[in-house]
C-alpha positions, -999 to +999 in steps of 0.1 A: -060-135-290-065-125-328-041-151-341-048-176-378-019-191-399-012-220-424-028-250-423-006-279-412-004-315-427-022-339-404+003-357-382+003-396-391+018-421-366+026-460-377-006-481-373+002-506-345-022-530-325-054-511-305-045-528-276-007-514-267-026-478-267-051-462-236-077-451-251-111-454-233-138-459-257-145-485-280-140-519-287-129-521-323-095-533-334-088-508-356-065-479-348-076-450-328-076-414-337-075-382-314-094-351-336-074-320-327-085-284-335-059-248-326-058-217-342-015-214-335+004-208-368+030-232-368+061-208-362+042-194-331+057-204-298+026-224-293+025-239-328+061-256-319+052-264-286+020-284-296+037-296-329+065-315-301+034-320-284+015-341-309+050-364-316+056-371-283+022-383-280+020-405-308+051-421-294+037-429-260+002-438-278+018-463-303-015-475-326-033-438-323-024-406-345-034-373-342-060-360-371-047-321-368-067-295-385-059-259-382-087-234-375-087-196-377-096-181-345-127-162-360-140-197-378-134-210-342-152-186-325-181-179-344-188-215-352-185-236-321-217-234-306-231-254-336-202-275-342-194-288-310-227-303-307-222-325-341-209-354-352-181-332-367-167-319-333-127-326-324-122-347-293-099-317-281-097-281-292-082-247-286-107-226-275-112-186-263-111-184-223-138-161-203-176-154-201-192-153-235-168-180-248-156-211-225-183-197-199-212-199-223-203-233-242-201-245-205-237-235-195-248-247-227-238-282-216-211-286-250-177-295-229-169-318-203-161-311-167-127-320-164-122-311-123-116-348-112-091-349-141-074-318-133-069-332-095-058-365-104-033-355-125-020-322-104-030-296-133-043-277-105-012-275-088+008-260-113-015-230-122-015-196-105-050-189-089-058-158-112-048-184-141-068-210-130-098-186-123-099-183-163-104-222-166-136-225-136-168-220-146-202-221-127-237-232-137-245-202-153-212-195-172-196-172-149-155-173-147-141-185-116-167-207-108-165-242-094-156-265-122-128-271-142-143-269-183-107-263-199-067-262-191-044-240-203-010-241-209+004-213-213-003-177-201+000-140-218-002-103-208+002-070-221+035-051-223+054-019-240+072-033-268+096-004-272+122+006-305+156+012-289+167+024-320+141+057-317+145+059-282+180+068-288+174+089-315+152+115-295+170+110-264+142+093-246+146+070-218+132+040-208+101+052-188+098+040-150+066+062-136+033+066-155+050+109-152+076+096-169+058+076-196+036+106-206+067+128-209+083+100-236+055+103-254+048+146-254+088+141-264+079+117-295+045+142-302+063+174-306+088+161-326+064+145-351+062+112-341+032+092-331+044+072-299+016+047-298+012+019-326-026+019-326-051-001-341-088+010-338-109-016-356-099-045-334-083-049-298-052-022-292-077+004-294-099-012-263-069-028-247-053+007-244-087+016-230-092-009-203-050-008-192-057+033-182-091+018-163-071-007-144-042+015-136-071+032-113-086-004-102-080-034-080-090-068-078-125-063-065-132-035-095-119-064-121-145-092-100-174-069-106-166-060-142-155-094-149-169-116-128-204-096-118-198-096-081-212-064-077-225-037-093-204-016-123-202+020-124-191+031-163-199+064-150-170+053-118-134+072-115-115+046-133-133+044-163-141+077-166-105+086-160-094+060-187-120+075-218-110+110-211-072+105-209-076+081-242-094+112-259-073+136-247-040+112-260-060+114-292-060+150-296-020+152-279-010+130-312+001+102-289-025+082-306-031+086-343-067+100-357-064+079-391-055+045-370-098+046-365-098+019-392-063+001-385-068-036-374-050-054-348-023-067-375-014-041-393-005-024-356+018-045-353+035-050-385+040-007-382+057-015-348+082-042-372+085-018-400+103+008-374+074+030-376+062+038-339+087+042-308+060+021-288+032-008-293+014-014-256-003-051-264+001-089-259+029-114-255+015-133-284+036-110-304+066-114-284+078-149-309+071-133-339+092-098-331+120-120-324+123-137-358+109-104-380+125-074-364+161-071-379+168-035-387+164-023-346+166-034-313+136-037-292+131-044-259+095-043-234+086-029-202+055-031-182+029+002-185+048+019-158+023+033-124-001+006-122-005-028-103-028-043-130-025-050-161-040-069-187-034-102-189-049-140-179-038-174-187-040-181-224-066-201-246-078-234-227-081-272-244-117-278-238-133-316-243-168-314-257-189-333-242-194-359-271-160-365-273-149-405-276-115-401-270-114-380-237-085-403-221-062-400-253-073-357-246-066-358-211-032-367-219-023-349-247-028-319-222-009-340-195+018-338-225+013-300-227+023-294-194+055-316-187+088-296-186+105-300-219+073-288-239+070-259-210+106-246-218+104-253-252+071-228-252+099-203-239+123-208-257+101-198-285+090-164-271+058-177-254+051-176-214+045-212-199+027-213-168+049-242-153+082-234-172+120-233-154+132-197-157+166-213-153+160-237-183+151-209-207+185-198-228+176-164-241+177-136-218+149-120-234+126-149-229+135-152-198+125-114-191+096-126-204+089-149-183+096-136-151+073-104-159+045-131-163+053-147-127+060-114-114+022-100-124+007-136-113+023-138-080+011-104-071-023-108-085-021-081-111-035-097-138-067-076-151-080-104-178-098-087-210-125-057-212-146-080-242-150-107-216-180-101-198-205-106-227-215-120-258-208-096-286-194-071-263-158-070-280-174-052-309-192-029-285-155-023-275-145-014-307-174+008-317-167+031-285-133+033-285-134+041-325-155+070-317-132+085-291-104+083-319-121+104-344-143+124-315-177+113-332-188+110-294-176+124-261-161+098-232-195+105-213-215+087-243-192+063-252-192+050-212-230+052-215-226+030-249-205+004-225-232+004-200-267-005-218-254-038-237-233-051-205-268-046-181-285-061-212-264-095-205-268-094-167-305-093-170-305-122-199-286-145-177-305-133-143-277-120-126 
């Protein structure tokens, strides 16, 4: 998701002879050099992870180091198109997984098709099938199509994060039944408390949104939404339950008016400062709770009454297709996915898609962990309501920010889904 953060040194490795290292392009003597792009902070679980990552490779690659740059996600995002098809472009990046990212740089020809890569080297093994869905793209961009354009290594979802500290303090418990999560939060409400850290100029807002939609849907409702496998219905039960309970939650108190205009970080630093009981949103935060939370316990439970919920694998490495180095790429994922970098990903608060629950110390992370498996081994994971279409996140935002200060009723803002997602269907001829 929305993540940015310092940028790191690039990594240097000794300069030995070309030939002790496997690269696959080239003749020159001269050392080699594998361009790598991510938008992890470096005290992220994934930031550690790949850090490890990157030494690791320049041991087994003696002769080749790794030029590192750190992007922001946003600079990533918005740029790629025009990058990835220059002389400037990485041999490997981090990249956003779904339609109108991975799915359209696919179609557009700008990464490689790595499937007879991914089943030489057993990638495909290790990843759940709604995880590798996220990876497979078709001719025309679609997720879950029939080549492989990216890996990823890790995985995330959505999850309560809960403050024990005011759960104790208005005698509320640890919510097992969507009855029971609604009574929590009336609880919280009439004693003037705002349950729900919110942030309504980027994702919570939406992702609130969409996890109400999918507590009414199923796997074939995600396909058609996410995947265009049939027609959507905006005007359907579950999204027209999910806008009227998020307006009504809006006008209960369990979601604040003035958080219109709050943005997906300052949601979260609210939930650290001990403000909100409760902040429904991703494991990306889960690392960074650990080390800045001192002055309560927290804990997490999944949104209680529902059999989806948000969640996919997590970004992909994607090879553009002008890469030179795409051996030395191909196995600094191999890298990614080996055991000790796996658990080590754990170990830092993030969720590894081939980790060993009983090689993770923490019991926390190991919670963690086994949520993840739990969700993928029963098919629950929703992906992301911005998915389907360029631009559409900020569509997101725009509707969702109108339920929050009642600008527009949940009938409007469903018909304000509908016109730019139809729009997309009928510019790719779907």
């Amino acid at each position: 998701m929305l993540k940015t953060g310092k940028t790191l040194a690039a990594l240097t490795a000794g300069m030995l002879a070309l030939s002790a290292c496997g690269g696959n392009s080239g003749s020159s003597s001269s050392p080699k050099e594998l361009k790598l792009w991510h938008y992890e902070g470096p005290d992220s679980a994934m930031g550690v992870a790949w850090n490890q990552a990157i030494k690791e490779f320049e041991q087994t690659h003696p002769g080749v180091k790794v030029k590192f740059e750190e992007k922001g996600f946003e600079q990533i995002q918005k740029t790629a198109p025009m990058v990835l098809n220059s002389k400037d472009a990485p041999d490997i990046l981090e990249y956003n997984k779904g339609n109108a990212t991975a799915g359209l740089l696919a179609k557009q020809g700008l990464l490689t098709d790595m499937s007879a890569e991914v089943t030489k080297r057993g990638w495909d093994k290790q990843l759940a099938p709604n995880i590798a869905e996220t990876a497979k793209y078709d001719a025309k961009g679609i997720m879950g199509g029939d080549k492989w354009y990216g890996v990823p290594n890790y995985a995330e979802y959505l999850q309560v994060f809960y403050n024990k500290k005011l759960f104790d303090k208005y005698g509320v418990k640890v919510p097992t039944t969507f009855d029971e999560f609604t009574a929590a939060m009336d609880t919280f409400a009439k004693k003037g408390v705002t349950p729900l850290a919110n942030g309504g100029a980027e994702y919570p807002a939406q992702q609130y949104l969409y996890q109400l939609a999918l507590s009414k849907a199923d796997r074939p409702w995600v396909d058609r939404y996410e995947r265009y496998t049939g027609k959507v219905d905006f005007h359907d039960p579950a999204w027209t339950y999910a806008a009227n309970t998020f307006s009504d939650w809006v006008k209960k108190g369990y979601i604040a008016k003035n958080s219109v205009s709050v943005k997906a970080e300052n949601a979260g630093t609210s939930f650290i400062s001990g403000k909100y009981p409760m902040f429904f949103s991703g494991s990306w935060w889960y690392g960074r709770f650990e080390k800045e939370i001192k002055d309560f316990d927290w804990d997490t439970f999944l949104w209680p009454g529902t059999k989806m919920t948000l969640g996919s694998s997590g970004n992909l490495w994607v090879v553009p297709k002008g890469s030179e180095n795409k051996k030395l790429a191909y196995d600094f994922i191999d890298i990614t996915m080996k055991k000790d970098i796996q658990n080590l990903l754990a170990d830092n608060g993030g969720v590894p898609v081939a980790a060993d629950p009983n090689g993770v110390k923490d019991p926390k992370n190991k919670k963690l962990i086994q949520n993840y498996q739990t969700l993928a081994g029963s098919d629950g994971l929703g992906f992301y309501p911005d998915w389907p279409a360029p631009g559409y996140y900020d569509v997101l935002v725009a509707g969702t920010q109108k339920l929050i200060n009642g600008s527009a009723s949940p009938d409007k803002v469903l018909d304000s889904f509908a016109k730019p997602y139809d729009e997309n269907l009928s510019n790719i001829g779907h």
